[in-house]
N, C-alpha and C positions, 0 to 999 in steps of 0.2 A: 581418501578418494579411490575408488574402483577402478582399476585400468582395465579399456574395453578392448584387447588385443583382437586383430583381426585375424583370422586363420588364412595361412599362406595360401593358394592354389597356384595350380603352372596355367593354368588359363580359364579366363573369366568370359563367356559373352553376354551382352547388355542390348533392350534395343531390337529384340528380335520379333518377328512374328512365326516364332519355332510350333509345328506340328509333334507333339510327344509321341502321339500312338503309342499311349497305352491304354489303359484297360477303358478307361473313360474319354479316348480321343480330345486331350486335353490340349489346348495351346498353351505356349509361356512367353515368357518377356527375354526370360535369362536362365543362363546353368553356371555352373562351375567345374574345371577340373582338376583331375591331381592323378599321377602316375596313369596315365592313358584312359582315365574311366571318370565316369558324371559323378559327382558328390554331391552335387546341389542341382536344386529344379525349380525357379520361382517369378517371382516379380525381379525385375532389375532394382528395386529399392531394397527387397529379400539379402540378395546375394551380394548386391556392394556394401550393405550394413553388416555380412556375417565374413566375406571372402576379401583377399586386396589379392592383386597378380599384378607381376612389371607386362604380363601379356593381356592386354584388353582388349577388346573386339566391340566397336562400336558396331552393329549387323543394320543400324539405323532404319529401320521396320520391314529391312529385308526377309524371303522368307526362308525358315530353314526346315529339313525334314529328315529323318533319322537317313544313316548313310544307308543307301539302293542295294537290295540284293537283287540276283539275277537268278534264279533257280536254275532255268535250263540253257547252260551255254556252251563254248566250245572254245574255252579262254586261248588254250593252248594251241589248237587249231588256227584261230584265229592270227594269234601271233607266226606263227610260219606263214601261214599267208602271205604276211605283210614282207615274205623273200621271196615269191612266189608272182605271177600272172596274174592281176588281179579282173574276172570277166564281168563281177557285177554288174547292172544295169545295162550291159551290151541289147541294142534294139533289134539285131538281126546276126546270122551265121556271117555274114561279111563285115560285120565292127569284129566276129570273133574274133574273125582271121587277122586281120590288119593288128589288133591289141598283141596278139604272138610274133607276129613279123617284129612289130614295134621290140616288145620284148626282149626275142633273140639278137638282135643287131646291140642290141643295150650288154646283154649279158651276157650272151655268147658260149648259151651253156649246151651240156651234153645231154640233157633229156630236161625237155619244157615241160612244167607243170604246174598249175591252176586251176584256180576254180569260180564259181559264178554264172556260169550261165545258164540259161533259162526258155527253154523255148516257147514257151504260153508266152513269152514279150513280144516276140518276135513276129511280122507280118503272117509268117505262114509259120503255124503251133506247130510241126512237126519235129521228131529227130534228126537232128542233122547226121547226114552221112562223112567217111574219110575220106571219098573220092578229092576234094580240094587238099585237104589235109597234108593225104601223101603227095600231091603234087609241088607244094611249096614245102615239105620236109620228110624228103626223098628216106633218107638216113639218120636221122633223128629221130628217137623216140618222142611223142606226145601221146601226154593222159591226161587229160582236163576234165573236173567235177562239175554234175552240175551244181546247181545254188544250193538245193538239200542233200546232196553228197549222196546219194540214191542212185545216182548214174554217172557215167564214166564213159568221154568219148575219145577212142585212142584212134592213132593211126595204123599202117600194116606194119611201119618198125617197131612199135610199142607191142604188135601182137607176135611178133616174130620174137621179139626178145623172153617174151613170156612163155611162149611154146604151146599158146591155145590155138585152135582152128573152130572151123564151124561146126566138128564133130566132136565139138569135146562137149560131154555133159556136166549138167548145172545143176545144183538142189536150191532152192531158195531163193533163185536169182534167173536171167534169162541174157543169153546171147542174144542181140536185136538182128535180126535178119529182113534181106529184103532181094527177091529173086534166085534164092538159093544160096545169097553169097551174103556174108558179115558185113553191117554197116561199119562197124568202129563203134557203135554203143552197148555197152556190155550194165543192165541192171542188176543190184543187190549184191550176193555173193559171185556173180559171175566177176565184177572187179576186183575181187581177192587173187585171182589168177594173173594181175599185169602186177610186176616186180618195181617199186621204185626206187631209185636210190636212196640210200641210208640218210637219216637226217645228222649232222653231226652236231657235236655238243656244243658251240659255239654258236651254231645257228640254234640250235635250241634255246639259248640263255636270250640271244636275241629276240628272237621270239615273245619268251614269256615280258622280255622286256618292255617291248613294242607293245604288247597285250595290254600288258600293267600301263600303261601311258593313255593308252586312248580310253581305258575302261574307267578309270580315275577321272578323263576329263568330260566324262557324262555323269561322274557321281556313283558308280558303284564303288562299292567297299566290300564286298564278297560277291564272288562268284559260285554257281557249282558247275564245276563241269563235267560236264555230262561224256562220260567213258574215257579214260584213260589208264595209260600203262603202270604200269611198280616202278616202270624207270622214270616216265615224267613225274610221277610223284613226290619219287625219293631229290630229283632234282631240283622241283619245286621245295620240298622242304630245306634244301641244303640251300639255295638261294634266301630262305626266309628266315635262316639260322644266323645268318650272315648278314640279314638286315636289307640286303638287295633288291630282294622284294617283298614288299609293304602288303601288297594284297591280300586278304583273308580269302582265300581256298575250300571250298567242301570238295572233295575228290570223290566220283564216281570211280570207280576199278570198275574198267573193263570188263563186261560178263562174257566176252567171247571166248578170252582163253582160261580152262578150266584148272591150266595151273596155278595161274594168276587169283583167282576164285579160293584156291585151295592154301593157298599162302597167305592171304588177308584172313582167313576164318582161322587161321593157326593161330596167328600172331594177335588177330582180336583188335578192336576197334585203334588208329591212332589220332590222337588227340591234340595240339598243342595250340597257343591263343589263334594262330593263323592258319592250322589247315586243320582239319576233320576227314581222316578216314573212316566211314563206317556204314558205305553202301554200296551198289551194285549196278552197273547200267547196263541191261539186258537191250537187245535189238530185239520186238516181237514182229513188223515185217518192215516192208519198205514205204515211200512215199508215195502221197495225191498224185504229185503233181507229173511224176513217174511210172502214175498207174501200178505200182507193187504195193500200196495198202493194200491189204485181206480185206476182201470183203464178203459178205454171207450171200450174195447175189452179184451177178455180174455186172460191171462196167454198166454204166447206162451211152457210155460212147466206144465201147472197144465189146463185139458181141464175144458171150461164152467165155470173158477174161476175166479171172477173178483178185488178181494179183497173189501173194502169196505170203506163209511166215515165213522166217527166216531161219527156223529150225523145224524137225515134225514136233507134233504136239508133245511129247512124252517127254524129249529134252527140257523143257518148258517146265515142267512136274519134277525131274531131277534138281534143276537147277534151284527152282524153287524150296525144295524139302531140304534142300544143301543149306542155302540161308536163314530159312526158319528155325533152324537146329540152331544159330548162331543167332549174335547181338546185330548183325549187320540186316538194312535195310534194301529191298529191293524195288529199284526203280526202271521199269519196262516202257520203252516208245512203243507205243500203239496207236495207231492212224485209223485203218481202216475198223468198220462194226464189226467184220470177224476177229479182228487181233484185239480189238476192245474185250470182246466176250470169252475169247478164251484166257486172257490172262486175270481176268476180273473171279472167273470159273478157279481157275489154275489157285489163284491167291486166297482165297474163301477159302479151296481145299486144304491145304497147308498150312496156313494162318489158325485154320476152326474160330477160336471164340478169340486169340491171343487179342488183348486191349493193348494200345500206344504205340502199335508197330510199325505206324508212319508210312509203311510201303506206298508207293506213289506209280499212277501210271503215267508216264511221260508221256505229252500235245492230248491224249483222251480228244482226239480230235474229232470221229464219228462215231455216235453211241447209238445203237437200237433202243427204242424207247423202251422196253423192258428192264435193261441194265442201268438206267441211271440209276435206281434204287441199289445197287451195289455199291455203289459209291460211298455206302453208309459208315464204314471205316476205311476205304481206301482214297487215297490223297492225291486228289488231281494236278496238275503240275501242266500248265494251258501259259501258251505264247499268243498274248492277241494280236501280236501282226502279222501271222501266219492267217487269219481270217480276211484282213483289210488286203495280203498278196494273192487269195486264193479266190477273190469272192467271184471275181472275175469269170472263171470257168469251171467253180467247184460245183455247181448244179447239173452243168453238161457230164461231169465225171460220173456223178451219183446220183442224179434226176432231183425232182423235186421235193420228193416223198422224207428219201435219205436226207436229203440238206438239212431240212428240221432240226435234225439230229445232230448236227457239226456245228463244233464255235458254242457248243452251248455252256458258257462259264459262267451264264448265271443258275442253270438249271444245275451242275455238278458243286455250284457253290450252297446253291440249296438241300443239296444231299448232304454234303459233308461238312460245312459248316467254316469252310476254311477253302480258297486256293491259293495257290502259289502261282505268280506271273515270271515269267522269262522270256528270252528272244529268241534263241537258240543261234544267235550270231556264231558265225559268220554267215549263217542261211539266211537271216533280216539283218537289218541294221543295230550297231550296238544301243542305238542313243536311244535308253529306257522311256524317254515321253513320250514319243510314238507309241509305245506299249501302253502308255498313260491313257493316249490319245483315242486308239483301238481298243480299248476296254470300254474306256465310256462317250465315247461317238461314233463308233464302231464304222469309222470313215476311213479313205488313205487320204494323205495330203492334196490331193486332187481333189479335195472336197464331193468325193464318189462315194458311197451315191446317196442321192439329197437327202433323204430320210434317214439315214445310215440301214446297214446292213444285218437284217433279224434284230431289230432294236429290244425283241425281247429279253434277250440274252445281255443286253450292254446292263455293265457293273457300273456301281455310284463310284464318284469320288476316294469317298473314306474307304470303299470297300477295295479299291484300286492301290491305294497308297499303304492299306494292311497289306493287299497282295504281294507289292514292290517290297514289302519291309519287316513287318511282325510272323506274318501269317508265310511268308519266304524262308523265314527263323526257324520258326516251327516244325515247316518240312525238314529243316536240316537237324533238327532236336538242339536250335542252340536259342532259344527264346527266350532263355534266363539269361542270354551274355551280347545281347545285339538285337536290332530290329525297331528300337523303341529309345527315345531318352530320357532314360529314367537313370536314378541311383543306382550304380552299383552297376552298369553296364560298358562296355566298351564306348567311349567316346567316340563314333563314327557320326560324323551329320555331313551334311551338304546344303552350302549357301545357294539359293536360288534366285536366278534376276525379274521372277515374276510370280506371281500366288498360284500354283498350277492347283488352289482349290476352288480358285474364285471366278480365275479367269474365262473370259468368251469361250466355250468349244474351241473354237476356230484357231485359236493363237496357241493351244496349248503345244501343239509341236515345236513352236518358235522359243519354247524355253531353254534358258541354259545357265549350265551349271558359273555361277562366281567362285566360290571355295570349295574343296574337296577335303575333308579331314578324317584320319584315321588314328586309332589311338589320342585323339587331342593333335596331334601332329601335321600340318597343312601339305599334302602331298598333291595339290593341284591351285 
């Protein structure tokens, strides 16, 4: 008699209605795993006839889908935040104010700091000035970001501490004046000049910790974040060494500082199952919503402003021939059609013919119709809920002509053949369905506006869920180890309490995560 031994796995699920995304957008019933990766892919009768596990997972036709990356985010950010004033969704300068009052009386600290606020919410869209500011915090420094960290509204003790005035000059950025005298809103580089206090290492761990908590309980299992230090990195790894944090990491290095730039290309890509260093995040200008996107003609609501880069164009051409000489990949935020065009220029130059170089332009958020065709090797890297917060008054920014040209993810997905979707959280929400949501109804939760928004441009389903996953992989050059569940890749999935392929439009923001696993390991 034949003994039919069944092959051990540490985890079996059964019962599922799992989206694969691979090559053929397959569904399954069931998988199997062993040592943190898929080994089997099939029918639940497949896998309980080949596998036995003491760990089973009845998913009872739940659905699942490979575990969420987030291309463009700000993990780390994020998690400070969370020690930080939090102004999101404030509806006027006077929720500001009272949220810091609140604040200070809570924590009783010596220089307030946060971020989130937004003045397009607000009754009257304009800058708010310090004049309140300094009056309830006389002696106190305050710096508070807006929602896309683009601007920066301090008080006169925050500029006294810094030692700027009205006559200091700016490259890249702009003092906000109004009567000859400083509002307190300092855009772009002009923010580099307020001092803030040092983060320390305990609020830092906290941080990544908090981060890692909420980003798990929406289902990602990588993140990339977009520009940070050698030191958060080196801490991030040291956390992840130690099992601390779980989270799989793409680390952006900061492209601002050039020694930082010059120390990554020495040492040459780092690698290990949880973080990937091996790219670059250049600033090419500021934000819409801040009026410092580039743009190739002015403002269609600010006369003769054209916003600005963030460095002259040549830096741009250094920086660039720095990394092309190296394995590492470079990823540039570009808002406005003129910061689209020159770094699309800039990359072509440097690149010439180089095939698989991934380079990516971060939001590609307004393109002159000319340059999408450039797109044809470079890798767009698009946050749809940046369309669904902007739709509002991105036409007043850039008339009607421009809009065309903005949020266009299905036209750069038709160049290139591939996007990657992210939030760029903490500037949107981290919860990836709204992205889900915003790609293919191209709505905000306010069900605005009824047709949805340039519908030309809204992505299918399948093409949504490669976004969040495969085609997310890809950007990062890891699409042979995650993105998909398949054999042989990291066991990352996420249990879902509702078919976000099936479901109404309508409900699909209402989805949420049931299980979060990484490595095989249940870490939500």
């Amino acid at each position: 008699m034949i003994s039919c031994q069944k092959e051990k796995a540490d985890m079996i699920v059964i019962n599922s209605n799992a989206y694969t995304v691979n090559s053929n957008f397959e569904s399954a019933e069931a998988f199997a795993i062993k040592d943190g990766k898929f080994i089997a892919v099939g029918s639940s009768d497949e896998i309980q006839n080949k596998y036995q596990s003491e760990n089973t997972i009845d998913a009872k036709n739940q659905t699942i889908v490979p575990g969420l990356i987030d291309a463009h985010c700000h993990f780390y950010r994020m998690g400070l935040q969370q020690q930080k004033v939090s102004l999101e969704g404030t509806t006027s300068y006077d929720e500001v104010l009272e949220k810091l009052v609140a604040f200070q009386k809570q924590k009783n600290t010596t220089f307030i700091t946060g971020r989130g606020w937004d003045q397009n919410d607000w009754e009257i869209k304009e800058f708010p000035t310090k004049d309140r500011l300094d009056k309830l915090f006389p002696t106190i420094p305050v710096a508070i970001g807006r929602v896309d960290g683009h601007a920066l509204l301090v008080n006169q003790a925050a500029i006294d501490l810094s030692g700027i005035s009205k006559n200091t000059k700016v490259s890249g950025g702009e003092i906000i004046m109004k009567d000859g005298e400083m509002t307190g809103v300092l855009i772009d580089a002009a923010m580099d000049f307020i001092k803030f206090p040092s983060t320390s290492k305990k609020e830092a761990i906290q941080g990544l910790l908090d981060a890692e908590k909420i980003s798990f309980s929406y289902g990602l299992t990588t993140v990339d974040d977009a520009g940070i230090s050698k030191q958060t990195i080196e801490l991030i790894d040291s956390l992840q060494q130690t099992n601390d944090l779980k989270m799989r990491v793409y680390a952006m290095v900061s492209g601002d500082n050039q020694q930082e730039i010059d120390y990554y290309i020495n040492k040459g890509i780092v690698k290990t199952d949880r973080l990937n260093v091996r790219s670059f995040k250049v600033y090419g200008d500021g934000a819409l919503g801040s009026r410092g996107a580039a743009m190739r003609k002015p403002y269609s609501d600010r006369e003769n402003h054209f916003g600005a880069l963030i460095y002259f164009p040549e830096r741009y051409q250094e920086i660039a021939k720095q990394i092309a000489a190296s394995d590492y990949q470079m990823n540039t935020h570009a808002i406005g059609d003129s910061a689209n065009t020159w770094m699309l220029k800039t990359y072509k130059e440097v690149l010439k013919n180089a095939k698989n170089r991934r380079w990516r332009i971060e939001h590609a958020q307004i393109i002159s119709k000319e340059d999408f065709k450039n797109f044809d090797n470079i890798l767009p890297s698009v946050q749809p809920t940046h369309a669904t917060s902007d739709m509002y008054w991105a036409k007043d920014r850039v008339g009607a002509e421009r809009v065309k040209g903005a949020y266009a993810f299905k036209d750069l997905l038709n160049q290139y053949g591939k996007i990657a979707l992210g939030t760029d959280f903490p500037v949107e929400q981290v919860n990836p369905f709204l992205t889900f949501y915003a790609a293919t109804i191209r709505k905000d939760v306010n069900n605005y506006p009824e047709n949805g928004f340039q519908m030309e441009n809204a992505l299918t389903r399948e093409e949504t869920l490669k976004g969040m996953t495969i085609w997310a992989a890809f950007s990062n050059f890891e699409e042979d180890e995650k993105g998909s569940i398949e054999v042989g890749k990291f066991a990352d999935f996420v249990i879902l309490n509702q078919n976000i392929m099936e479901v109404e439009g309508s409900k699909i923001p209402e989805t949420k995560v049931v299980s979060t696993f990484v490595n095989g390991e249940q870490v939500y």
